[in-house]
C-alpha positions in Angstrom: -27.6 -11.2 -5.4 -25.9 -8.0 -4.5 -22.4 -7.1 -4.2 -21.1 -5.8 -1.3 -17.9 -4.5 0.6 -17.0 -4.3 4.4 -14.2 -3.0 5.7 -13.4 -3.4 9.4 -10.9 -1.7 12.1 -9.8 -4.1 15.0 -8.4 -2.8 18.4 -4.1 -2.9 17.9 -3.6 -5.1 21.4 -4.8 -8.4 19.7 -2.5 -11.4 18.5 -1.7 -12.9 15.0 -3.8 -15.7 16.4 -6.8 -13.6 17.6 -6.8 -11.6 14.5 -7.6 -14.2 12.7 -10.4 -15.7 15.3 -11.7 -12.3 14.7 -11.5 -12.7 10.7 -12.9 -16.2 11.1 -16.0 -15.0 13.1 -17.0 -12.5 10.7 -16.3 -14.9 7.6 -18.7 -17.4 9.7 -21.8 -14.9 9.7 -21.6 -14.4 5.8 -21.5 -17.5 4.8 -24.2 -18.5 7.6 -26.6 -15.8 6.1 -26.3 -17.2 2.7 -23.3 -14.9 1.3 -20.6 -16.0 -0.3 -17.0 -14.8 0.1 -15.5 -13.0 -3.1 -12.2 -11.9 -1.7 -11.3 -11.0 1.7 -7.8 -9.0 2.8 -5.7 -8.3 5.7 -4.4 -4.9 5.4 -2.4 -5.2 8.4 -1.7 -2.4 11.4 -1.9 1.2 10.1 -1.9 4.4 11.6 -5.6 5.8 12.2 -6.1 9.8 10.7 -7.5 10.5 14.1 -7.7 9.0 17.4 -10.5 6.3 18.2 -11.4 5.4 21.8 -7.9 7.0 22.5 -5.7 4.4 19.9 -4.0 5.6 17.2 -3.3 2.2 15.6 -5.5 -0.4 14.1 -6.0 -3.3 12.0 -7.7 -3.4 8.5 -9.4 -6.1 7.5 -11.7 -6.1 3.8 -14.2 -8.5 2.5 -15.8 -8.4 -0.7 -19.1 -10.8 -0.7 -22.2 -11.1 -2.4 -25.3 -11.9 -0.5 -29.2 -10.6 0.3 -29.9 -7.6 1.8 -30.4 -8.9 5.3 -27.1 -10.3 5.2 -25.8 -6.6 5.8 -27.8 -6.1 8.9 -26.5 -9.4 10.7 -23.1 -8.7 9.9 -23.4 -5.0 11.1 -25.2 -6.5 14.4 -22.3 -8.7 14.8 -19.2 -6.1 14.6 -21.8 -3.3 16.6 -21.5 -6.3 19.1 -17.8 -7.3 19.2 -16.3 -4.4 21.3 -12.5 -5.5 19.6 -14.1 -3.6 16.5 -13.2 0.0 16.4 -15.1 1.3 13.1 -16.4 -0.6 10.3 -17.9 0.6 6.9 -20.2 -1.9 4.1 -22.0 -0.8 1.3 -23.1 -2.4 -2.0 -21.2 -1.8 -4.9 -22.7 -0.8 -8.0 -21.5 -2.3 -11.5 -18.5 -0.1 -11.6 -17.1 -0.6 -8.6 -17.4 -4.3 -8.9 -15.3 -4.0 -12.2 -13.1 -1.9 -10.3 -12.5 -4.5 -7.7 -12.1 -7.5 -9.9 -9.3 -5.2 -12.0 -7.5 -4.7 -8.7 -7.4 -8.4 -7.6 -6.4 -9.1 -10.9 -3.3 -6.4 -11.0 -2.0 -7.9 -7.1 -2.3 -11.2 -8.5 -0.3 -10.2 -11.3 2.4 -8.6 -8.8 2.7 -11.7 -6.7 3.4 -13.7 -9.7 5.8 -11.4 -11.0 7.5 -12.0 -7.6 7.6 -15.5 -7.7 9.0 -15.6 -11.1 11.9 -12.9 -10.5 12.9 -15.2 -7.3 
């Protein structure tokens, strides 16, 4: 099993509700391949560094998953086919970047519960 890392830009005209449809859809074709979902994130609306297909907004959305090789290729297939997808990026993470990525979930857990606590 490989580790792996997809990040995704949606189109800024969509909903709360079909964000999430959106989210939902890709979380549906990892699992359906045989991958299973580490950690995903909604980065929210941000401001692109250069215009895509004339927007200059979009939403970020990561998932960290670990799955086959072909897994990659149908998830690709799937965001090349959704045309609310303005860019998306996945590649397999190597040893270090996995330790990388658990240390960071571990910190913004860490901040949330710090949070909590103050309140």
């Amino acid at each position: 099993m490989n580790n792996y890392e997809s990040v995704f830009i949606a189109t800024p005209v969509l909903s709360d509700q079909q964000l999430e449809e959106l989210a939902g859809k890709f979380r549906g074709v990892i699992t359906e391949n045989g991958g299973q979902i580490v950690n995903e994130e909604a980065w929210g609306l941000k401001k692109l560094a250069y215009p895509i297909q004339k927007k200059t907004t979009g939403y970020y959305f990561l998932f960290e998953f670990t799955g086959e090789g072909p897994i990659v290729e149908a998830l690709e297939t799937q965001y090349r086919r959704d045309e609310r997808i303005i860019r998306f990026l996945t590649f397999r993470q190597d040893k270090y970047a996995v330790e990388y990525s658990e240390k960071r979930r571990n910190k913004l857990a860490g901040k949330t519960v710090e949070k909590k606590e103050e309140e």
